[in-house]
C-alpha positions, 0 to 999 in steps of 0.5 A: 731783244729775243722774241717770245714765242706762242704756240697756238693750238687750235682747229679753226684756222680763220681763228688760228690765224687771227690770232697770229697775226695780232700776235705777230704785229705785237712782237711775237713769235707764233708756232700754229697746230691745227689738232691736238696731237700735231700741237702734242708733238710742237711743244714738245719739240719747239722752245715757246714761252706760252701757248694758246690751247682750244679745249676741243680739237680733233685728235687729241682733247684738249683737256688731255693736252694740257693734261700731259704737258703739265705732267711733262718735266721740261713744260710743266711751268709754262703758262697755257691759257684755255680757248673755249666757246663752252663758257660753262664754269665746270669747264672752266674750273676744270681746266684751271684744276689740271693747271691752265693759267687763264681761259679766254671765251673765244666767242666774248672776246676780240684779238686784242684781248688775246694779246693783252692776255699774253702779255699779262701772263708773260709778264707775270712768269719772268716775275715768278722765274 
């Protein structure tokens, strides 16, 4: 079976590896970024099913991430899910409006959760493709 693989782009790199490594031990594959253009450049270049975006990063916003690989042809269809400390609806509204599949409050959830997340969000795109 192939692997999916998860592009993780986040700052915090005790968070970021967390992360993987649940991601990891549930069966994927995981690519990391550390800064929004480093991440900018990973998915476009690397084949991944879903990728995990912090909204604020270094380099490049999240929000204008999300932004340009929605507005990317070869991307646009692939689910990103939102991960934020600021749990302000207008945030999050916004993030859902420029094309996020989900947000996950980094601060009200535990690793668990992001791979239930993944798995969710994987199993619902094969359905929709």
């Amino acid at each position: 079976m192939i692997k999916k693989k998860i592009l993780i782009i986040e700052d915090e790199i005790n968070i970021r590896e967390v992360y993987a490594e649940v991601l990891k031990d549930a069966g994927y594959e995981v690519l990391q970024a550390g800064n929004g253009q480093e991440g900018y450049e990973k998915a476009l270049s690397s084949d991944w099913d879903l990728m995990l975006l912090d909204i604020m990063l270094p380099k490049k916003d999240g929000f204008d991430l999300l932004t340009d690989v929605k507005n990317h042809e070869k991307l646009r269809t692939k689910p990103i899910v939102l991960l934020t400390n600021l749990g302000k609806d207008t945030i999050m509204k916004e993030g859902m409006s420029h094309g996020a599949a989900s947000y996950l409050v980094k601060s009200e959830i535990n690793p668990g959760d992001v791979v239930s997340t993944v798995d969710n969000l994987l199993s619902l795109n094969a359905q929709t493709n």
